[in-house]
Residue frames as qw, qx, qy, qz and C-alpha x, y, z in Angstrom:
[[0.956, 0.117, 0.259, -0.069, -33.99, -5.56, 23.83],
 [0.060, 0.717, -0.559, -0.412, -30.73, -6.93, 22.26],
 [0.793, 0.374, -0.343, -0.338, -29.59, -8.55, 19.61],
 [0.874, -0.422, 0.221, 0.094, -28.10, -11.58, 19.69],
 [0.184, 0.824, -0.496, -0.203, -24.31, -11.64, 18.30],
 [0.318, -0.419, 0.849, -0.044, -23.81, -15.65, 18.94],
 [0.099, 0.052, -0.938, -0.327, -26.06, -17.47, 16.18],
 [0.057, 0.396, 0.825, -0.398, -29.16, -17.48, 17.74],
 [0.209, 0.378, -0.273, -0.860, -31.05, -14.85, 15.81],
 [0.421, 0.284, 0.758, 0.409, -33.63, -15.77, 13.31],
 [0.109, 0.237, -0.106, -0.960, -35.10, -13.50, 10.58],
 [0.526, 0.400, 0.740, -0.122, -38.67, -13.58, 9.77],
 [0.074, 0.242, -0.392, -0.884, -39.06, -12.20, 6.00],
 [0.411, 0.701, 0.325, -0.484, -42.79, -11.42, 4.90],
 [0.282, -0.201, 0.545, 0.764, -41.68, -12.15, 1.01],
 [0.580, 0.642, 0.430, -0.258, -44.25, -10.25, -1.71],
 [0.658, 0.609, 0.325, 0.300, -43.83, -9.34, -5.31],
 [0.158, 0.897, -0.128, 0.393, -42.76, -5.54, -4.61],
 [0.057, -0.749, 0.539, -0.382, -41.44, -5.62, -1.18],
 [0.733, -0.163, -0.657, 0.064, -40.29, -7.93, 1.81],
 [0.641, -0.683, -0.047, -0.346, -41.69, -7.33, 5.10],
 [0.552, 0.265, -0.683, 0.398, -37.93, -8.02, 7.67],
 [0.577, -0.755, 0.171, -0.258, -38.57, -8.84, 11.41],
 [0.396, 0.249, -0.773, 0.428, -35.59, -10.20, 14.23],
 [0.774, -0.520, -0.362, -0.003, -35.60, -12.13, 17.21],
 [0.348, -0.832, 0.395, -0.177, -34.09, -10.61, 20.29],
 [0.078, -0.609, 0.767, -0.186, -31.14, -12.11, 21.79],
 [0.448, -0.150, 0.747, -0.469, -33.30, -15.21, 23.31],
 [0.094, -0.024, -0.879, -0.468, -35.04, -16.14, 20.23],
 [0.087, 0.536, 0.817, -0.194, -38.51, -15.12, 21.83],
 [0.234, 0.848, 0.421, -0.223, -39.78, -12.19, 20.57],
 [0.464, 0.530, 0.341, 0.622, -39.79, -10.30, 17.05],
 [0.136, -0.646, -0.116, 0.742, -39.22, -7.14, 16.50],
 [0.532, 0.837, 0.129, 0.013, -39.89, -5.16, 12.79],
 [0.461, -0.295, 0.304, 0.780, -36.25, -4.45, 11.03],
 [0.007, 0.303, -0.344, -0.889, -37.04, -3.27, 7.81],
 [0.762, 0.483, 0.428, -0.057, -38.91, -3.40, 4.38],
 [0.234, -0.174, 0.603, 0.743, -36.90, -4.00, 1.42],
 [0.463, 0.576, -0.179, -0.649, -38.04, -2.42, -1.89],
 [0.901, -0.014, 0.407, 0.151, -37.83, -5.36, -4.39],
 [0.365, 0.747, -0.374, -0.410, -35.64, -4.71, -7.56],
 [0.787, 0.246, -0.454, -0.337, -34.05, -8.20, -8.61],
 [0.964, -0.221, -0.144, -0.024, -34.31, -11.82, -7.36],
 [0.655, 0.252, -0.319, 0.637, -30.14, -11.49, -7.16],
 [0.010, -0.508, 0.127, -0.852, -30.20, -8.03, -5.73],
 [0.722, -0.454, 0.131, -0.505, -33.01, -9.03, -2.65],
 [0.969, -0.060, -0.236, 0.037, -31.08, -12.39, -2.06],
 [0.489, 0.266, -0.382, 0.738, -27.45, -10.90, -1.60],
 [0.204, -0.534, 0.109, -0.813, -29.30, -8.06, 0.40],
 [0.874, -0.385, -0.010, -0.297, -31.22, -10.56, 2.99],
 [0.935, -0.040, -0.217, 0.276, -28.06, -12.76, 3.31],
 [0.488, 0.333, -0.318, 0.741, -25.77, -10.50, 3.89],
 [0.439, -0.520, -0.011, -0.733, -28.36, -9.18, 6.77],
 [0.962, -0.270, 0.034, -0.026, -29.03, -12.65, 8.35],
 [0.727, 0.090, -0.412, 0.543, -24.90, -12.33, 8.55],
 [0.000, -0.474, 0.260, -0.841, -24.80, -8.89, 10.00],
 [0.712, -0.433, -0.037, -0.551, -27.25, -10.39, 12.63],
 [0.138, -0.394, 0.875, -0.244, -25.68, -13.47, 13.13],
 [0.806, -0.096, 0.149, -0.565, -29.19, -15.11, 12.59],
 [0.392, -0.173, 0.869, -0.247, -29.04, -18.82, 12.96],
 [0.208, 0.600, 0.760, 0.137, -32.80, -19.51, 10.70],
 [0.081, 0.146, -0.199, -0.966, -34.37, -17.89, 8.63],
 [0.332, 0.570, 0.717, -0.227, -38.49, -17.90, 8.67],
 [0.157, -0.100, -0.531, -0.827, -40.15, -17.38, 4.90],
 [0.652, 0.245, 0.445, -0.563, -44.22, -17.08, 5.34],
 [0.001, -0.129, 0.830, 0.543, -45.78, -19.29, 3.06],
 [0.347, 0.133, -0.009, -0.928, -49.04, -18.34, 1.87],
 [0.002, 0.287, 0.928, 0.237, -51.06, -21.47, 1.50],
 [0.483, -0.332, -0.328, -0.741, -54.88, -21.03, 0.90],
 [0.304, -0.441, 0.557, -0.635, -56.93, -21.46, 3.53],
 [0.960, 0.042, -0.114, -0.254, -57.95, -24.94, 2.82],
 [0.798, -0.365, 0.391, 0.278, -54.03, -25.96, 3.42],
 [0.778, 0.375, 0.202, 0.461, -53.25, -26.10, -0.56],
 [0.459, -0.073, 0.331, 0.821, -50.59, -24.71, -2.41],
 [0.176, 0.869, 0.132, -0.442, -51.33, -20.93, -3.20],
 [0.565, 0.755, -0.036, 0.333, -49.81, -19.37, -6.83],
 [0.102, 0.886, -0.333, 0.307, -47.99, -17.23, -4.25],
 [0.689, -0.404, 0.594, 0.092, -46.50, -20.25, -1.79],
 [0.845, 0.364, 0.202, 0.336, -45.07, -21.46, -5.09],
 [0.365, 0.783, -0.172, 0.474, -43.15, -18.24, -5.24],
 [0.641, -0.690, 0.278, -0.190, -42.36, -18.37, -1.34],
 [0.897, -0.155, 0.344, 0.229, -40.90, -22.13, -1.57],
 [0.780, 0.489, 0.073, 0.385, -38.89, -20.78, -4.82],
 [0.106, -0.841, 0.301, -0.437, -37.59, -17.28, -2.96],
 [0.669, -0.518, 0.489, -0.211, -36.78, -19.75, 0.55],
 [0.870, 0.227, 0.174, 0.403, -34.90, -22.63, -2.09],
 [0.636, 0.543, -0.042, 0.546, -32.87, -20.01, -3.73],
 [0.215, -0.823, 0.354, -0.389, -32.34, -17.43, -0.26],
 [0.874, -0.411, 0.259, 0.002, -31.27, -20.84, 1.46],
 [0.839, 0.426, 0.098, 0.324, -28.97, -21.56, -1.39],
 [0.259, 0.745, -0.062, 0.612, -27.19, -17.83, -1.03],
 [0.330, -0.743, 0.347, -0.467, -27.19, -17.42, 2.83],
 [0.610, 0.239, -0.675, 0.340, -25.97, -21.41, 3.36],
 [0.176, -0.083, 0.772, -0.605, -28.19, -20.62, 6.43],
 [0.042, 0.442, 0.892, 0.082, -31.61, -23.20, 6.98],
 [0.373, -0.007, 0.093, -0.923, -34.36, -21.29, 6.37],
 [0.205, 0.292, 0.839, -0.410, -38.15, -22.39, 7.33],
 [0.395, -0.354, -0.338, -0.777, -41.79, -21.91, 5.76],
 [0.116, 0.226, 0.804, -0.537, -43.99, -20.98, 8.05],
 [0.098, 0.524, 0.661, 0.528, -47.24, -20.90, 7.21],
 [0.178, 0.001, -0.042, 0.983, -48.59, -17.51, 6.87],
 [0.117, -0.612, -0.723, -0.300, -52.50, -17.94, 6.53],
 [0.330, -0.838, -0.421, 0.109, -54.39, -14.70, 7.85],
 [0.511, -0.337, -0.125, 0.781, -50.83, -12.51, 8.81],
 [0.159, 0.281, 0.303, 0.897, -51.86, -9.67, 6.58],
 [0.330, -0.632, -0.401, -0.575, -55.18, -9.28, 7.74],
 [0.641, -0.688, -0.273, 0.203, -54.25, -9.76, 11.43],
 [0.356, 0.034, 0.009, 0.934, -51.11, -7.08, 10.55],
 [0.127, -0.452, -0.216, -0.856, -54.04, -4.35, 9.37],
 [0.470, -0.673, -0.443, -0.361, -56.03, -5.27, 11.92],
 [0.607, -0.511, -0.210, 0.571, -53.48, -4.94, 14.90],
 [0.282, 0.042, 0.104, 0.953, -52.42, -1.39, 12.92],
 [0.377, -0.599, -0.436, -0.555, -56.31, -0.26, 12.58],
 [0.683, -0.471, -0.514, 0.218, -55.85, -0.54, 16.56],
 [0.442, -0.322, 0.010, 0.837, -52.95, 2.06, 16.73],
 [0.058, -0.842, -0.199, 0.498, -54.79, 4.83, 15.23],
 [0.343, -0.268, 0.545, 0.717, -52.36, 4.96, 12.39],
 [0.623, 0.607, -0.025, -0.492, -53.86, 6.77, 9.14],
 [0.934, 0.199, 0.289, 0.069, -53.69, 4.11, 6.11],
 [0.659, 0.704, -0.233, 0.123, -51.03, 5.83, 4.37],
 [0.266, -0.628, 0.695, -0.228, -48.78, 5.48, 7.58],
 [0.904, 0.114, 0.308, -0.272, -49.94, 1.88, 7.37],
 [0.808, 0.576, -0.100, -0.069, -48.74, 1.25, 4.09],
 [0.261, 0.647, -0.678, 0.229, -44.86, 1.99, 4.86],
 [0.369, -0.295, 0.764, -0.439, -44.94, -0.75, 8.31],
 [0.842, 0.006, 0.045, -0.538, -47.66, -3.34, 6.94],
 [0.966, 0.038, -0.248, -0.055, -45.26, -5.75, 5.91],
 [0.269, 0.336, -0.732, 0.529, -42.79, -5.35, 8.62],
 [0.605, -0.116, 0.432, -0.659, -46.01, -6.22, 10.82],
 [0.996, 0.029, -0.082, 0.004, -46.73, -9.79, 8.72],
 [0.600, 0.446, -0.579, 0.326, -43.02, -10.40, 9.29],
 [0.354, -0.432, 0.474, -0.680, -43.63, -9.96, 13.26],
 [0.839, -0.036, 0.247, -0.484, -46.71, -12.12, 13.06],
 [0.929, 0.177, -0.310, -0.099, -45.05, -14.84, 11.09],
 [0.311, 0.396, -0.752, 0.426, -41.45, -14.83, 13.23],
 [0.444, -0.391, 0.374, -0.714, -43.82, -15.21, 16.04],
 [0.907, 0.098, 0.021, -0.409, -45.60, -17.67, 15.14],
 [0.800, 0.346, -0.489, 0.038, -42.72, -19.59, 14.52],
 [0.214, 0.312, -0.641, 0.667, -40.97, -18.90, 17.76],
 [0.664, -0.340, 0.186, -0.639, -44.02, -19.47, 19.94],
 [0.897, 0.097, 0.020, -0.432, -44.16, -22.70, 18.22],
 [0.668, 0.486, -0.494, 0.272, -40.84, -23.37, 18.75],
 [0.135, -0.394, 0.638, -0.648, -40.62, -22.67, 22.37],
 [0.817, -0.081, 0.310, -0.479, -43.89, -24.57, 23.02],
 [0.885, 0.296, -0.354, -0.056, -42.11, -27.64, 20.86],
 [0.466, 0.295, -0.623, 0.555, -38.93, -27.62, 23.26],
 [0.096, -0.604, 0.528, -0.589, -40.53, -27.14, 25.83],
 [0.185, 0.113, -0.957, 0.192, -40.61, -30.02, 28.45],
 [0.554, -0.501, -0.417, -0.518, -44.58, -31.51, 29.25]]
């Protein structure tokens, strides 16, 4: 699979307190792939670090999950999303997206519980797996928006 070097790129970023969970989109903008997981250390320090990534990609959008509760409202932690995706939009001058993120953790463990992986292998990949599930989701739901009925 390759990247894409013309703009097209988007990065999906899985954003939690400690770490952030980093998938890309192939070349075509259809399917994720796991890049990384940043460690956090400070709001400055994870912002320069993610922008200067979504250049080295070339990415085009950037997709923040955004944890609402499963009634729709506003979670404690989608307040911290929308503030991370205001101030990473602000620094990378590229658009970034909330998608919503309802479930991605538990459908991450449960697609890793599949592979066989012991939980401490788990632990290092869990949130480059919700970053998968949420770029997806956004690109599915982008392709199925463009595409013609």
């Amino acid at each position: 699979m390759t990247l894409s070097a013309a703009g097209t790129c988007v990065l999906g970023l899985d954003v939690g307190d400690r770490r952030v969970g980093v998938a890309v989109s192939d070349a075509t903008g259809t399917r994720a792939m796991p890049l990384l997981t940043l460690q956090r250390k400070t709001l400055r320090h994870d912002l320069r670090f993610l922008a200067r990534l979504a250049k080295k990609y070339s990415c085009a959008e950037l997709v923040v999950g955004h944890p609402l509760h499963l009634s729709g409202d506003i979670s404690p932690q989608a307040l911290k999303a929308q503030a991370f995706a205001a101030a990473l939009q602000e620094e990378s001058a590229i658009p970034v997206r909330l998608w919503d993120e309802r479930l991605s953790t538990a459908e991450a463990h449960r697609h890793l519980g599949a592979t066989g992986l012991p939980p401490k292998a788990r632990r290092a990949v869990i949130d480059q797996v919700s970053a998968v599930l949420i770029l997806q989701g956004y690109l599915d739901a982008r392709a199925t928006a463009a595409a013609p009925p």
